[in-house]
C-alpha positions as CSV (number, residue, x, y, z in Angstrom):
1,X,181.1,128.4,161.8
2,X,178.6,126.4,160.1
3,X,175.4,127.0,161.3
4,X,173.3,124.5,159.1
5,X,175.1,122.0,156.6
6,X,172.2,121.1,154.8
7,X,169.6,124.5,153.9
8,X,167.6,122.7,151.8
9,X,167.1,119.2,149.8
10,X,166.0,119.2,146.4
11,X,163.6,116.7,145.3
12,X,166.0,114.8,143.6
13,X,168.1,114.1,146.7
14,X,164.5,112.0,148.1
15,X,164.4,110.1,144.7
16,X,165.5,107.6,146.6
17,X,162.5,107.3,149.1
18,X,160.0,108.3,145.8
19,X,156.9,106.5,146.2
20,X,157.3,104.1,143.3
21,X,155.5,101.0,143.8
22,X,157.4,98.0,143.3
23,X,155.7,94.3,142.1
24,X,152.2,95.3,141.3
25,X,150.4,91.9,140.4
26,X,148.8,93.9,137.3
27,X,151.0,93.6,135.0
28,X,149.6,95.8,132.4
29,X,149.9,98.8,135.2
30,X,152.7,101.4,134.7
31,X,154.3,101.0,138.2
32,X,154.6,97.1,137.4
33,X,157.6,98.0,134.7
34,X,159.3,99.8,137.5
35,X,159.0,96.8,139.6
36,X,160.5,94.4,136.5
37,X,163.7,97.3,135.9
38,X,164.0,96.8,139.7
39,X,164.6,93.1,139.5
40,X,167.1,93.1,136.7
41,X,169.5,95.3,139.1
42,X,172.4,94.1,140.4
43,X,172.2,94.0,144.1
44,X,174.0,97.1,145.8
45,X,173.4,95.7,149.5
46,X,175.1,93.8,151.9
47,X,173.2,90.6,152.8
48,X,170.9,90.7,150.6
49,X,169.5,87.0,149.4
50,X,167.7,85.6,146.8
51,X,163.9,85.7,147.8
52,X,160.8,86.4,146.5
53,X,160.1,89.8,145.7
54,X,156.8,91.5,147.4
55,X,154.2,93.0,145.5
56,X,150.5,95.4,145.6
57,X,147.8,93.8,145.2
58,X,145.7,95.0,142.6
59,X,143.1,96.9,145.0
60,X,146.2,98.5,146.6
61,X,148.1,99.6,143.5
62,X,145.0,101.0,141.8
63,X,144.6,103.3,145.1
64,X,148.3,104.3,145.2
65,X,148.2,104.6,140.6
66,X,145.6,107.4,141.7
67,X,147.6,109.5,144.2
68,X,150.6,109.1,141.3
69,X,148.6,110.9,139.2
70,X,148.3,114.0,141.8
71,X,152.0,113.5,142.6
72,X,153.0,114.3,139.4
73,X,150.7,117.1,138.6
74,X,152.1,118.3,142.5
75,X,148.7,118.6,144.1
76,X,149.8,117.3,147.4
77,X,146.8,118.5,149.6
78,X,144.7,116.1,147.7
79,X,147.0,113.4,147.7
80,X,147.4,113.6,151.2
81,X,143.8,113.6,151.6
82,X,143.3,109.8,149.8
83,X,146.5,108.5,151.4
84,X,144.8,108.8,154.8
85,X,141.7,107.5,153.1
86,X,143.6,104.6,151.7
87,X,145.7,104.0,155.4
88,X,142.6,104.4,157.0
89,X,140.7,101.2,155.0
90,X,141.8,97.8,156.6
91,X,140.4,96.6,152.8
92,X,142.3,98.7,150.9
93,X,146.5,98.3,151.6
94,X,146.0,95.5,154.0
95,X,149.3,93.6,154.2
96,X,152.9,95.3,155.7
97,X,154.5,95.6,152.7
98,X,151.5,97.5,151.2
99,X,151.2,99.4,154.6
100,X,154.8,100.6,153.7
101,X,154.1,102.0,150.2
102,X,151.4,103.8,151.8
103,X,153.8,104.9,154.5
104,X,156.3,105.9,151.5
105,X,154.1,107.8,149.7
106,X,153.0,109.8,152.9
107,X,156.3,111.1,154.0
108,X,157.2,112.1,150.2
109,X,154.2,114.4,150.4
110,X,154.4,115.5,153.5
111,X,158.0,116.7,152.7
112,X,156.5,118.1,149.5
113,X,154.6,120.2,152.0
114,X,158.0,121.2,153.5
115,X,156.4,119.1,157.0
116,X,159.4,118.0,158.0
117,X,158.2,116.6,161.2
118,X,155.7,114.6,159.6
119,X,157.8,113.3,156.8
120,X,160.3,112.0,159.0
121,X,157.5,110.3,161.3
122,X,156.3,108.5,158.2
123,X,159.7,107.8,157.2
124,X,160.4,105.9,160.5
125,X,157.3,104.2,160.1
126,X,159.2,102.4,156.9
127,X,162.6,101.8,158.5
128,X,160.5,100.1,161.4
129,X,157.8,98.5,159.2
130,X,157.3,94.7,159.3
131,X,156.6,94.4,155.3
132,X,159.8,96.9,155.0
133,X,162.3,95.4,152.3
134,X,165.6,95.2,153.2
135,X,167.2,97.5,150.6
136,X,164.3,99.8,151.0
137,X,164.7,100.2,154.7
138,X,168.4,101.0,154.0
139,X,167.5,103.7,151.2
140,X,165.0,105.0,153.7
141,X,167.6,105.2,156.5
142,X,169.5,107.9,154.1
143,X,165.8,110.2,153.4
144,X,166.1,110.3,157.6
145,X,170.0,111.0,158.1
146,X,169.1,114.3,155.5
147,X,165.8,115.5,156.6
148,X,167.0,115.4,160.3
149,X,170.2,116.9,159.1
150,X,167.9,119.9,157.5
151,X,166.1,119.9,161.2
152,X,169.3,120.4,162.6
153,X,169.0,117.2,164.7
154,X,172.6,116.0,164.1
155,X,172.6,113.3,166.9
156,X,169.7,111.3,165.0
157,X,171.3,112.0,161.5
158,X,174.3,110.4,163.0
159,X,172.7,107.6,163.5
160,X,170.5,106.8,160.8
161,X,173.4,107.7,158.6
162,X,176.0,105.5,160.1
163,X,173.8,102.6,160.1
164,X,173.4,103.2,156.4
165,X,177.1,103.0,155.9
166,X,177.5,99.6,157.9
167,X,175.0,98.0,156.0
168,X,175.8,99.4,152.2
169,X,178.4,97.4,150.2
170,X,178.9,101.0,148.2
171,X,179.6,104.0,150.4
172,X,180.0,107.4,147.8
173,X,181.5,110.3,148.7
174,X,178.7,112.2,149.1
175,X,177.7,110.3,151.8
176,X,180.8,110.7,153.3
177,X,181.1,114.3,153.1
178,X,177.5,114.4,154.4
179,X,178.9,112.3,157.8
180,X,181.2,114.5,158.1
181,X,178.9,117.5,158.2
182,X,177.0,116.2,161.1
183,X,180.3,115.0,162.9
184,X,181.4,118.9,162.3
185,X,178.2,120.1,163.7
186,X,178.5,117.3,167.1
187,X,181.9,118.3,167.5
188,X,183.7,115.6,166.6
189,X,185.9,117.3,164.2
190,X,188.2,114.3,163.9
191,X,186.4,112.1,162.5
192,X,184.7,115.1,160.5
193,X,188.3,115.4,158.7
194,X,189.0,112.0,158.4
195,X,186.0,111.6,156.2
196,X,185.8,114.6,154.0
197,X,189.6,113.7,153.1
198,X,188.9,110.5,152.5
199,X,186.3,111.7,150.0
200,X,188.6,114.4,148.4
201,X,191.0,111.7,148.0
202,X,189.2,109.3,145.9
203,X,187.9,111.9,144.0
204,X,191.6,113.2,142.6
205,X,192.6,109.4,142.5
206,X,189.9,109.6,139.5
207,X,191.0,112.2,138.0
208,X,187.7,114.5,138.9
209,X,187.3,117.9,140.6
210,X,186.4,117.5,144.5
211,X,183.2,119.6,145.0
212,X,183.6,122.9,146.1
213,X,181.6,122.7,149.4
214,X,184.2,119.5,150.2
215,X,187.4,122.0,150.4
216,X,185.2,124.6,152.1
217,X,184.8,121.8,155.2
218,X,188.1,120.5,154.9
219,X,189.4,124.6,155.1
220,X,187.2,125.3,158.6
221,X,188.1,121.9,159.8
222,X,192.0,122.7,159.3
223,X,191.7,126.5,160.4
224,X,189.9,125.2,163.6
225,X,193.5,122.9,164.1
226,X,195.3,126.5,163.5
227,X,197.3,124.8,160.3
228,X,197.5,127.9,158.4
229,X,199.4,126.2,156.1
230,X,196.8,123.5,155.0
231,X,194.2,126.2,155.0
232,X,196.6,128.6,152.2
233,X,196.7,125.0,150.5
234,X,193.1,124.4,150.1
235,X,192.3,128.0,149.2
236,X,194.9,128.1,146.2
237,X,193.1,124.7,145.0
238,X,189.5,127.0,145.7
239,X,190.7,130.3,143.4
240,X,191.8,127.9,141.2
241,X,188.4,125.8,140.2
242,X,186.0,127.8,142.3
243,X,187.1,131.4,141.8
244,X,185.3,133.8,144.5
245,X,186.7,137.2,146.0
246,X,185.4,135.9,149.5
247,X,188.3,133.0,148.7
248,X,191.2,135.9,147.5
249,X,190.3,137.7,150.6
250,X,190.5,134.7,152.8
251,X,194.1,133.7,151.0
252,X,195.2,137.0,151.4
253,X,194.9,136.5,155.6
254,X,196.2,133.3,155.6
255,X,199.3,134.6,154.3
256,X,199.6,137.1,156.5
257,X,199.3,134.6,159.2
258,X,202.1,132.8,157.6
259,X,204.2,136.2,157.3
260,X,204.5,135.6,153.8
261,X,203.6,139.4,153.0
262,X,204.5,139.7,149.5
263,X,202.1,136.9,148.6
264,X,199.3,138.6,151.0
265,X,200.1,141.8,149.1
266,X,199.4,139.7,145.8
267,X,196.1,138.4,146.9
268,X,195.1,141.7,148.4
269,X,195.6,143.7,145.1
270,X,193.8,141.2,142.9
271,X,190.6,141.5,144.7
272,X,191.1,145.4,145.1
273,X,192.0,146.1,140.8
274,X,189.0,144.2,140.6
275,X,187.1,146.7,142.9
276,X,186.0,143.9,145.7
277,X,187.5,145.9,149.0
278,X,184.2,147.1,150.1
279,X,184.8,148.4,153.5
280,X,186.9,150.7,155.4
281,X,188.9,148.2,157.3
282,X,189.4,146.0,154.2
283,X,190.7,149.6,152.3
284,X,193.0,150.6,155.0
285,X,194.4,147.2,155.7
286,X,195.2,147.1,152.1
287,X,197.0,150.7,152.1
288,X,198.5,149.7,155.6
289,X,200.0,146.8,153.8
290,X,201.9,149.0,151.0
291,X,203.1,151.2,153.7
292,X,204.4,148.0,155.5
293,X,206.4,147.1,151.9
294,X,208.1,150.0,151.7
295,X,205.5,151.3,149.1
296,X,204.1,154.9,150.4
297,X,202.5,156.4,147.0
298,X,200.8,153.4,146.8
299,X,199.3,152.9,149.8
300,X,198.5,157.0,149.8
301,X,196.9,156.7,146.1
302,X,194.6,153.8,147.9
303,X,193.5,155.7,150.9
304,X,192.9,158.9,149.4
305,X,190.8,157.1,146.6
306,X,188.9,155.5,149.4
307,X,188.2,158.7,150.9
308,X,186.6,160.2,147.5
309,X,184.7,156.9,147.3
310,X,183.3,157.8,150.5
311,X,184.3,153.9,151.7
312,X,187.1,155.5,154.1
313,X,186.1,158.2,156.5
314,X,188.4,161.3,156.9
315,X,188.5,161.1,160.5
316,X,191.3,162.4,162.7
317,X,193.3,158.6,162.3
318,X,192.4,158.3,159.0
319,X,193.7,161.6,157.3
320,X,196.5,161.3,160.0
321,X,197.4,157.7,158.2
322,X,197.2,159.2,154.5
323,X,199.6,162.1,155.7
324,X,202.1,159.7,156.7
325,X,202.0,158.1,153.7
326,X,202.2,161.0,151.4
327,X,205.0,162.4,153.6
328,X,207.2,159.0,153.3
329,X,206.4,159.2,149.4
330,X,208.2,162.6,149.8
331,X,204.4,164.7,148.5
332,X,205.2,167.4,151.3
333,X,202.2,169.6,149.6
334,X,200.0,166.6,150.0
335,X,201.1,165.4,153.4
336,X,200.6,169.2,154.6
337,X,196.9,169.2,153.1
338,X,196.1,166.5,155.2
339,X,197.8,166.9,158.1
340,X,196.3,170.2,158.3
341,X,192.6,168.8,158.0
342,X,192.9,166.2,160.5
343,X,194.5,168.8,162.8
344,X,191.0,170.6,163.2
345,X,189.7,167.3,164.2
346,X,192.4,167.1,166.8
347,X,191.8,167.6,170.8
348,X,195.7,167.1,171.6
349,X,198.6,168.6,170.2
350,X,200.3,165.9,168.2
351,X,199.2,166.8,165.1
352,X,200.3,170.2,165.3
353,X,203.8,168.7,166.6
354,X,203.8,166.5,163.1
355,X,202.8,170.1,161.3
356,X,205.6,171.7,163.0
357,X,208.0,169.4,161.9
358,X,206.7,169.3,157.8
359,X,206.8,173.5,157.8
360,X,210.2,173.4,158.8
361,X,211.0,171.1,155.9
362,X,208.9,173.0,153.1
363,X,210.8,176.0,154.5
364,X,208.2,177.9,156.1
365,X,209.4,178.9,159.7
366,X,206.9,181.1,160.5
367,X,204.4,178.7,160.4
368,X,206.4,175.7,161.8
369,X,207.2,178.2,165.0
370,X,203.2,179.3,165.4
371,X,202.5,174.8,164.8
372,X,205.0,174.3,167.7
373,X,203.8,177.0,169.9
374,X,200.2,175.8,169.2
375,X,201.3,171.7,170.0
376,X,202.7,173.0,173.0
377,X,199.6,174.9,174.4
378,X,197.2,172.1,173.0
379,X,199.5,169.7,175.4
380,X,199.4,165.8,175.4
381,X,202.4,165.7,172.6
382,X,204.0,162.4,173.2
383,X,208.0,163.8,172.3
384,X,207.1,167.8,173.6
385,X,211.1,167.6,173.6
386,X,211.1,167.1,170.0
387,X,208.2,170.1,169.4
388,X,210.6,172.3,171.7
389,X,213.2,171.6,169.3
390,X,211.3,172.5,166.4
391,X,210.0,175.5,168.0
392,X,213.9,176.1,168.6
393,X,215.0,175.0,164.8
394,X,212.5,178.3,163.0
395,X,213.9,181.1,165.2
396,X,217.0,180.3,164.5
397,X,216.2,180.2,160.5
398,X,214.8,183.2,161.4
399,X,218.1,184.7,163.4
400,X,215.7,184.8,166.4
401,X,218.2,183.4,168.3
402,X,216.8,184.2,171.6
403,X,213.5,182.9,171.2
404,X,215.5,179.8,170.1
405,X,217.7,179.6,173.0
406,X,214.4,179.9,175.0
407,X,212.6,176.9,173.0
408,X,216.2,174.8,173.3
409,X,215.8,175.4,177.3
410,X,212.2,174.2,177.1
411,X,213.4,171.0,175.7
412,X,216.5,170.1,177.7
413,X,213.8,170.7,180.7
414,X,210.8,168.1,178.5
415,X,213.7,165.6,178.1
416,X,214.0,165.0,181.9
417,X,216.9,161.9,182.5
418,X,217.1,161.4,178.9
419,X,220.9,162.6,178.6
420,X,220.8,161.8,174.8
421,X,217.8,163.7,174.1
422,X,219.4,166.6,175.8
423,X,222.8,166.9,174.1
424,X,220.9,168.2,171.0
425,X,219.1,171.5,172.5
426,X,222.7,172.0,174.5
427,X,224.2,171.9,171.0
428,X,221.7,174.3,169.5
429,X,221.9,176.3,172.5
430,X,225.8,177.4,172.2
431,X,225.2,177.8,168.2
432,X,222.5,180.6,168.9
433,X,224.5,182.4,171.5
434,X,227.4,182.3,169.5
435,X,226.1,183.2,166.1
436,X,223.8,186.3,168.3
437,X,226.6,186.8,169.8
438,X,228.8,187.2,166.0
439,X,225.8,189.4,164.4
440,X,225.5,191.7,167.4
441,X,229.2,192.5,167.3
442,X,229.0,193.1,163.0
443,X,226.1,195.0,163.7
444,X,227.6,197.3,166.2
445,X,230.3,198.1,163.9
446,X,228.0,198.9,161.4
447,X,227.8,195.9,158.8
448,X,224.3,195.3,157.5
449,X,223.4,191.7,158.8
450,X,219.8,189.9,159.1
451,X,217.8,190.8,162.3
452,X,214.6,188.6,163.3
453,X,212.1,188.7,161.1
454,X,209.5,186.5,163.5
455,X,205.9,187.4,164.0
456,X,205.0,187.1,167.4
């Protein structure tokens, strides 16, 4: 959410409320050219007639040629000071149009003093003025619509803003985009959209690049109407002319709203080569990704690199996470190594469960019977039939086949109604008696055979 469209204005964007005097009688002074160049224009206005242009009388326009002077070197205390002087003097700027150059000048100052409340008074002051011209009123109208934009008073920007467009012949884009700023920030997001596209559009019709704060609002206003789609649009056309990680990262999520992973995959990696993943979640996500694509070394290579970095930490979930991806990419060695540190951090027995099972396939039954033992006494292991079967499976690599038979009984008993999960240990249970049963006969008649080798 936006919280202020418009931070700041830069001087330029007031040049259109710049206290330039026009029609000075003295035709010799500098601000009477300005007032010649502003006759020759072509009017811009609706309405506008043929009339007699206004001008400063000499007494007037020598009073306002001074406070140019401390304008342009920027000493605005000063100039403040002789523009009250000057409003103060019923001699000095006596008619209303005069009164509104003095008015002019005023709220240029005071927003030069970053007063904001003052510069819109004396602002108002010229859009209500009796001596106001027509086209300055109008120009004057915009000044407001932005300085109240700036004071986040959206209702009164509205309005000065739309009464500038009904009366201008010419309505830019800019203007446009800046309604629909202040329709985004009164909630009517509608409108908002209708405008900023409108904009957009007559920009491309040209042939020129749409500015890149114009596809920001059109992005928020779209993602706010849940079209994902739009919103992956207008992001390709951002990373495109307006390059920014913040944009890749932002593309990357809209395609996974869209499902289309191997795209969110694309964007992902692009801003991570370029080192631009700075947190844990934004890390992970990115290894989680790989491991969703089928792509287990990857996403290990990521995490674990994110560990050393120090951006992931090696809590119990983490280092759970990078085993599992080592142990899909088939590193057993790996997987065990950090299996076997998040199992210190671990208050249940699941992990020892997981440790149980990766012994057993590294060939190690010792240790995969003393991991299952240890699961089982921890407790909370979310398949303890599955443990029991691994505590089963090493005694009998071990020809400890009553110890085995034992486990096997503990996990027809964990697997309760689950028929299924019982048929295994009832298998495993007739293949130890049997094969105890076949070494205890060679035994007795005196063939050497393997006897348990377990460490209790």
């Amino acid at each position: 959410m936006m919280k202020k469209v418009v931070s700041l204005l830069t001087l330029s964007s007031l040049l259109v409320a710049a206290p330039l005097v026009i029609g000075v009688v003295n035709n010799s002074s500098p601000l009477a050219a300005v007032a010649h160049a502003e006759e020759k224009k072509e009017p811009k206005y609706k309405d506008v007639q043929t009339r007699q242009r206004q001008a400063v009388g000499k007494k007037c326009a020598k009073s306002l040629e001074s406070v140019q002077v401390l304008l342009e070197e920027e000493r605005w205390p000063e100039a403040l000071a002789d523009l009250k002087r000057v409003e103060s003097s019923d001699k000095t700027c006596e008619s209303d149009y005069e009164q509104t150059q003095v008015w002019k000048f005023m709220g240029y100052v005071y927003y030069s003093l970053d007063d904001m409340a003052q510069a819109i008074n004396q602002y108002k002051r010229v859009v209500n003025g009796a001596g106001t011209p027509p086209e300055l009123r109008l120009d004057t109208r915009y000044t407001l619509a932005q300085l109240y934009t700036v004071q986040e008073d959206y209702k009164n920007a509205a309005k000065q803003l739309e009464a500038w467009i009904s009366e201008s012949t010419i309505v830019g884009s800019d203007a446009k985009v800046l309604l629909a700023q202040i329709y985004f920030q009164l909630d009517r997001k509608a409108e908002a959209l209708a405008l900023v596209e409108e904009a957009i559009g007559e920009y491309e019709a040209r042939g020129e690049l749409p500015k890149e704060g114009w596809w920001s609002l059109q992005r928020v206003l779209y993602f706010e109407k849940n079209d994902y789609k739009k919103v992956a649009s207008i992001l390709e056309q951002l990373v495109t002319h307006y390059p920014s990680w913040s944009y890749w990262r932002q593309l990357g999520g809209m395609y996974g709203e869209l499902e289309r992973e191997t795209d969110r995959l694309v964007a992902t990696e692009v801003v991570y080569l370029n080192g631009e993943l700075d947190t844990e979640s934004q890390v992970l996500s990115m290894g989680y990704m790989y491991l969703g694509a089928g792509v287990p070394y990857r996403a290990a290579k990521i995490i674990d690199q994110g560990m050393q970095e120090k951006k992931i930490e090696r809590n119990l979930k983490n280092l759970e996470v990078l085993g599992t991806a080592w142990y899909q990419a088939k590193e057993l060695k790996r997987a065990l190594s950090a299996l076997e540190e998040a199992s210190k951090k671990a208050e249940d027995g699941n992990i020892q469960a997981r440790l149980a099972g990766l012994y057993l396939d590294l060939g190690n039954d010792q240790a995969s019977y003393d991991a299952a033992v240890k699961a089982a006494k921890q407790g909370k292991v979310k398949k303890p039939d599955a443990n029991y079967m691994l505590m089963g499976n090493a005694p009998v690599n071990m020809h400890c086949y009553q110890d085995a038979i034992a486990a096997f009984k503990k996990s027809i008993k964990a697997a309760g109604d689950d028929k299924k999960a019982k048929r295994y240990p009832q298998q495993w249970i007739q293949y130890a008696e049997a094969e105890g049963d076949r070494l205890d006969k060679l035994r007795k008649a005196g063939a050497e055979v393997p006897s348990c080798r377990k460490v209790s």
